[in-house]
C-alpha positions in Angstrom: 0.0 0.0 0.0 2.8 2.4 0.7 4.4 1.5 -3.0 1.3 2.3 -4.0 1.0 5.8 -2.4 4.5 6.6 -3.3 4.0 5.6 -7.0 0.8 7.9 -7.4 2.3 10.7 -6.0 5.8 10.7 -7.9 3.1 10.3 -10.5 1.1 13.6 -10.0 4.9 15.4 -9.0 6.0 13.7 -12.7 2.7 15.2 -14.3 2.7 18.6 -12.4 6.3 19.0 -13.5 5.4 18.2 -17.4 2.5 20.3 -17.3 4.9 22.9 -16.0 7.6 22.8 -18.5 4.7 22.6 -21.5 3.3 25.8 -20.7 4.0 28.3 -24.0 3.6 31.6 -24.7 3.6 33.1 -28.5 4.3 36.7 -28.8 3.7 38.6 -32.0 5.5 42.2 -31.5 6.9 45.2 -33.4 10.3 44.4 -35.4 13.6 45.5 -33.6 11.3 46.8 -29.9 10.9 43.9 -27.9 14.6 42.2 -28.2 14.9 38.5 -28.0 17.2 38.5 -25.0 14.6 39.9 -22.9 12.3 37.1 -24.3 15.1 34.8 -23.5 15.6 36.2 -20.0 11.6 35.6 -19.4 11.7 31.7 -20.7 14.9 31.5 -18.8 13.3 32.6 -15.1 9.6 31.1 -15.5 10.5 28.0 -17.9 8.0 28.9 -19.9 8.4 28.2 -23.8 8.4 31.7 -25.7 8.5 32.6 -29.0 8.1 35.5 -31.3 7.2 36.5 -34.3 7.8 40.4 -35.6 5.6 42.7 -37.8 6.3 46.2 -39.9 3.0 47.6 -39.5 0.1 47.9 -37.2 -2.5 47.3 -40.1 0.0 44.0 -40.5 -0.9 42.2 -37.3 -4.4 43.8 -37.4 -5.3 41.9 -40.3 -3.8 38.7 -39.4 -5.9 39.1 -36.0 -9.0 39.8 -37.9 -9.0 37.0 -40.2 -9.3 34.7 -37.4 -4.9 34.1 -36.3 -5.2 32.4 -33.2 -1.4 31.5 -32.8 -0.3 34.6 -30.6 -1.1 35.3 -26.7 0.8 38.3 -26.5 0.7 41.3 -29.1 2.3 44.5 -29.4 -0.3 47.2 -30.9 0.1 51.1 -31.3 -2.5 53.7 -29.6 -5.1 53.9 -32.4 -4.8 49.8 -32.9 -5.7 49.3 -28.9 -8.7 51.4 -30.5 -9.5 49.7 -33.0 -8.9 45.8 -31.9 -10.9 46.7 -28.7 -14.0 47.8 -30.6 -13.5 44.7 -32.5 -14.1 42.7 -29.8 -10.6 41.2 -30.1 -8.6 41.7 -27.2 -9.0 40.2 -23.8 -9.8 42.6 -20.9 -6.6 42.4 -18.7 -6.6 40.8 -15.0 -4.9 43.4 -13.1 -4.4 41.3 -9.9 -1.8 39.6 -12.4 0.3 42.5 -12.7 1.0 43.9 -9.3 4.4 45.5 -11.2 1.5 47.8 -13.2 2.0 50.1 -10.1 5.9 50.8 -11.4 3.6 52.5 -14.5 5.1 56.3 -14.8 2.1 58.7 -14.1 2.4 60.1 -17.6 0.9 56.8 -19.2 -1.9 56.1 -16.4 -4.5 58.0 -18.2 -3.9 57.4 -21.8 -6.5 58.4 -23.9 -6.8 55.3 -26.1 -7.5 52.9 -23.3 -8.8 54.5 -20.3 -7.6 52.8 -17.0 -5.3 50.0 -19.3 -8.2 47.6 -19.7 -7.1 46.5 -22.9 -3.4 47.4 -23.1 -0.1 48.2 -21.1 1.8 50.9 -22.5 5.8 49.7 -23.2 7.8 52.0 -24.8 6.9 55.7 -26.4 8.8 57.6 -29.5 8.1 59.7 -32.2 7.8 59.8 -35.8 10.1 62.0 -37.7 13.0 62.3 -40.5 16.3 61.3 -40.7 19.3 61.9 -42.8 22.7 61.7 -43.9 24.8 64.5 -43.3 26.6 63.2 -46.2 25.1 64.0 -49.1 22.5 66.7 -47.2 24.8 69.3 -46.8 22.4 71.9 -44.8 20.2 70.9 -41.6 17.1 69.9 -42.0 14.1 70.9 -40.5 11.0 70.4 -42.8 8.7 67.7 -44.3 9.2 69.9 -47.4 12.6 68.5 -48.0 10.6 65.3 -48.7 9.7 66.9 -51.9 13.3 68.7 -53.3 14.5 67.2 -56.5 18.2 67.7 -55.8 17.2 64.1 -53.8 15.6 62.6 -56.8 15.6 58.4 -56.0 17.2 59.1 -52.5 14.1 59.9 -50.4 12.2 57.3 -48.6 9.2 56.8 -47.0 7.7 54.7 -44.0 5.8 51.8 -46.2 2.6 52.4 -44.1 -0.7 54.3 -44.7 -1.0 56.8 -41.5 2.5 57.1 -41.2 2.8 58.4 -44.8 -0.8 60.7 -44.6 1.5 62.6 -41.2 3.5 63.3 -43.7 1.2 64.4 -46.8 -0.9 66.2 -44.4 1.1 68.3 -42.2 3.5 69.5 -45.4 -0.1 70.9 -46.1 -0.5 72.5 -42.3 -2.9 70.0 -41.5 -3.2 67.5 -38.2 -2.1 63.9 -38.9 -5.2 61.9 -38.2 -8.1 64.4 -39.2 -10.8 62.9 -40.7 -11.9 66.1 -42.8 -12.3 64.5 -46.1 -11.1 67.5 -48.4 -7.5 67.6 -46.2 -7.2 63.5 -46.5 -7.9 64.6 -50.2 -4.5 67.1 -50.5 -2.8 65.0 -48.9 -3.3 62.3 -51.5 -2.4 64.6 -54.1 0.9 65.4 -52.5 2.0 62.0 -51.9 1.4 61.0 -55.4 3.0 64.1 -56.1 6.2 63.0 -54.1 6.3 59.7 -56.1 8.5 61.5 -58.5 11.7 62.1 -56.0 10.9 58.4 -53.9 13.6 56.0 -54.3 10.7 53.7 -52.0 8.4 52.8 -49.3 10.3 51.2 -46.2 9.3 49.7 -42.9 11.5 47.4 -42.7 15.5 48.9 -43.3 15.3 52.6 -43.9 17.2 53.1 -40.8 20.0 51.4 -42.8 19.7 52.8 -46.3 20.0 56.6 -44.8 23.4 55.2 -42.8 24.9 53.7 -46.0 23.7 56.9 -47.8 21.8 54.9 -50.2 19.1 57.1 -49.1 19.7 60.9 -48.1 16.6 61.5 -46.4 13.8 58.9 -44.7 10.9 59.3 -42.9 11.9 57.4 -39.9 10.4 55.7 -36.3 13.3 57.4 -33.8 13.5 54.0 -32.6 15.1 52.6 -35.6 17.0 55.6 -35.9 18.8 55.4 -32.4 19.8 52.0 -32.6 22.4 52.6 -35.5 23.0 56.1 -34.7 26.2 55.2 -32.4 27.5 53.4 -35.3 26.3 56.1 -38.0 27.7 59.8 -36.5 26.4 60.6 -40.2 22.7 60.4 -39.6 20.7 62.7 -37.8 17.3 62.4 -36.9 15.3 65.3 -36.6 11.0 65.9 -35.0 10.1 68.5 -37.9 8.8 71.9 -37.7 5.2 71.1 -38.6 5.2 68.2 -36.0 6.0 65.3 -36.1 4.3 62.1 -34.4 4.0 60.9 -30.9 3.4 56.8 -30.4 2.8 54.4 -27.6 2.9 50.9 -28.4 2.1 48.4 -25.8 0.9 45.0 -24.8 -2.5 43.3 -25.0 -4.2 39.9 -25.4 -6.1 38.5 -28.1 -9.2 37.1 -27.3 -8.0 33.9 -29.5 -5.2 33.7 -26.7 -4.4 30.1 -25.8 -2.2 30.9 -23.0 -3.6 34.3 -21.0 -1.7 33.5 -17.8 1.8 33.0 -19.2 0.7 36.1 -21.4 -0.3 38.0 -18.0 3.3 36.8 -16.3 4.9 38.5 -19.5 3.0 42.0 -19.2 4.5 42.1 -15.1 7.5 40.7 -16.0 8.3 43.6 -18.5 6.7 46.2 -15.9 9.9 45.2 -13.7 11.9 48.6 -13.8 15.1 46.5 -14.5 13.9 44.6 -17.1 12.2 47.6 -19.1 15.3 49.5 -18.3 17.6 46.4 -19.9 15.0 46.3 -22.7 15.0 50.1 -23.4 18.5 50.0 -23.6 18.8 47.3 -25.9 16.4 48.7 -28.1 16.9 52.7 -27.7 14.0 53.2 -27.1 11.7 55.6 -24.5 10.7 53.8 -21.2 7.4 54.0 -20.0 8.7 53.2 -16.2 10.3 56.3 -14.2 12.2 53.9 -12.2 13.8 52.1 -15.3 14.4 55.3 -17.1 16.7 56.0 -14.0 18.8 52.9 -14.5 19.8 53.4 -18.0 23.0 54.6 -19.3 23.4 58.6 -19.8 24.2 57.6 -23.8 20.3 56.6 -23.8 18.9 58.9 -20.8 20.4 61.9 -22.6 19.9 60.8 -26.1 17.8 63.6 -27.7 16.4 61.3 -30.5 15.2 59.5 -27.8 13.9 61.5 -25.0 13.5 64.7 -27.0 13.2 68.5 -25.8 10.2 69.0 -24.3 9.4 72.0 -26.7 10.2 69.5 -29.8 7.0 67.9 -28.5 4.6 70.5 -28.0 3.4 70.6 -32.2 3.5 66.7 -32.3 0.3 65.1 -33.1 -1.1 62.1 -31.5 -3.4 59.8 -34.3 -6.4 58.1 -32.5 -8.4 55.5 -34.0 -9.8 57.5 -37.5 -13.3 55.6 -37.2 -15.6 56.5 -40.9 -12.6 58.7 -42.2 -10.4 55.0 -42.6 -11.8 54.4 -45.5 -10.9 57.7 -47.1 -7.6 57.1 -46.0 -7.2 53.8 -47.3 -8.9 55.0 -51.0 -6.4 57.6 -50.7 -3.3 55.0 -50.3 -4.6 52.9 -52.6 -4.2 56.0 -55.1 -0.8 57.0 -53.8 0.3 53.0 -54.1 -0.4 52.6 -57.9 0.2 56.2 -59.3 3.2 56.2 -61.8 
């Protein structure tokens, strides 16, 4: 009888153990933010079995959510997505009892417009949306979208291969907001990106931040995240918020609805929260911390860095685009225009 006992509860210690080491989590996140030694570090400490996949656009992962993916627990929208994947019906409201480290949350990103009290999302890291270029062949500082547009640039100018990231452009060279949804200003906006076509050398999400450090391309609209991570290596490039604004972004974490594995997914989100691990992972990346305490603990090369924590009155024309409800459909006509024009 005592065999017996033993062998049933080596048993249940032999089952608890395997269903411990089969627990999984799949994240699907923004290429080049979330680094895979942090994702390492996580699988590492908790034993659970992480992977991730990597996008180049918001309207990217949204797609794949929306045509039923159900292989990702974790994702990595932008502001406007949270919007739109929430209204959806397609992200899980978050259990904040599983992330007590929410509380490390710098008071800036508590009361974010797109996602009132975080039901949806966590806020990770925060940049802007600007130009960059190489001081190379751009002889004078630049400090206008209008330089998009000079000829002497002809085949050298690239832009961010993505819809609302392209309209910030089209639409504030026009002294309009990024995001409006007035139908005549979506309209000129059009007009001057097709306009544009004739100095592009491309549309690029993916390596722009390497073409304007070769000096394959002179100018490039440009994420400063991108931008920062080569700039050490690239005293060449600058990277510049333009006169007429620039962009502000907050990209986060949430979990689908589809999600298979919402704790391991939950044990992420507070795991990141930790101000040493954001601060390890903002370093890594370049990137803006969301987390007070981790900004603290990074290096004055990336706590200092302009092009990543920029002047305060660099910030004060930036817009912030919010989910563009009706007006996406203009918006994507409008691409679709801008896309095929010759």
């Amino acid at each position: 009888m005592m065999k017996y006992k033993l062998l049933l509860a080596t048993t249940a210690l032999l089952a608890a153990s395997l269903a411990a080491s089969a627990e999984e989590l799949h994240i699907y996140a923004w290429a080049s933010e979330l680094p895979q030694e942090i994702v390492d570090d996580f699988a590492k400490e908790t034993g659970i079995a992480t992977t991730m996949d990597t996008y180049d656009s918001n309207e990217t992962m949204m797609a794949k959510l929306s045509a039923g993916a159900s292989g990702f627990d974790l994702i990595e929208p932008s502001q406007y997505t949270v919007q739109v994947l929430s209204k959806q019906g397609l992200l899980l409201e978050l259990d904040h009892s599983k992330i007590p480290n929410l509380s490390n949350l710098s008071e800036d990103f508590k009361n974010v417009s797109y996602d009132a009290g975080q039901k949806h999302s966590v806020p990770y890291i925060w940049g802007t949306t600007g130009l960059a270029y190489n001081t190379d062949c751009v002889k004078q500082p630049i400090t206008s979208w209008k330089a998009m547009w000079d000829p002497q640039y002809q085949g050298r100018v690239y832009m961010l291969d993505n819809m609302l990231a392209a309209y910030i452009v089209g639409l504030q060279v026009n002294g309009f907001r990024a995001g409006t949804t007035n139908a005549a200003e979506i309209e000129k906006a059009t007009q001057s990106l097709i306009e544009q076509k004739k100095v592009l050398g491309g549309y690029n999400s993916t390596n722009f931040a390497e073409l304007v450090a070769s000096g394959e391309a002179c100018i490039v609209e440009a994420w400063n995240g991108n931008i920062t991570q080569i700039l050490s290596e690239s005293p060449n490039v600058r990277y510049v918020i333009p006169q007429e604004g620039g962009s502000m972004w907050i990209d986060g974490f949430a979990i689908p609805k589809s999600a298979k594995n919402v704790d391991a997914a939950h044990k992420f989100i507070d795991y990141i929260m930790r101000p040493e691990v954001a601060a390890k992972a903002a370093n890594l990346s370049k990137s803006a911390t969301v987390i007070d305490a981790a900004k603290a603990l990074l290096p004055k090369e990336v706590s200092g860095n302009v092009a990543i924590y920029p002047p305060a009155d660099s910030l004060k024309k930036v817009d912030f685009i919010l989910d563009t409800g009706d007006a996406t459909k203009l918006y994507q006509d409008g691409w679709t225009k801008v896309k095929t024009a010759q």
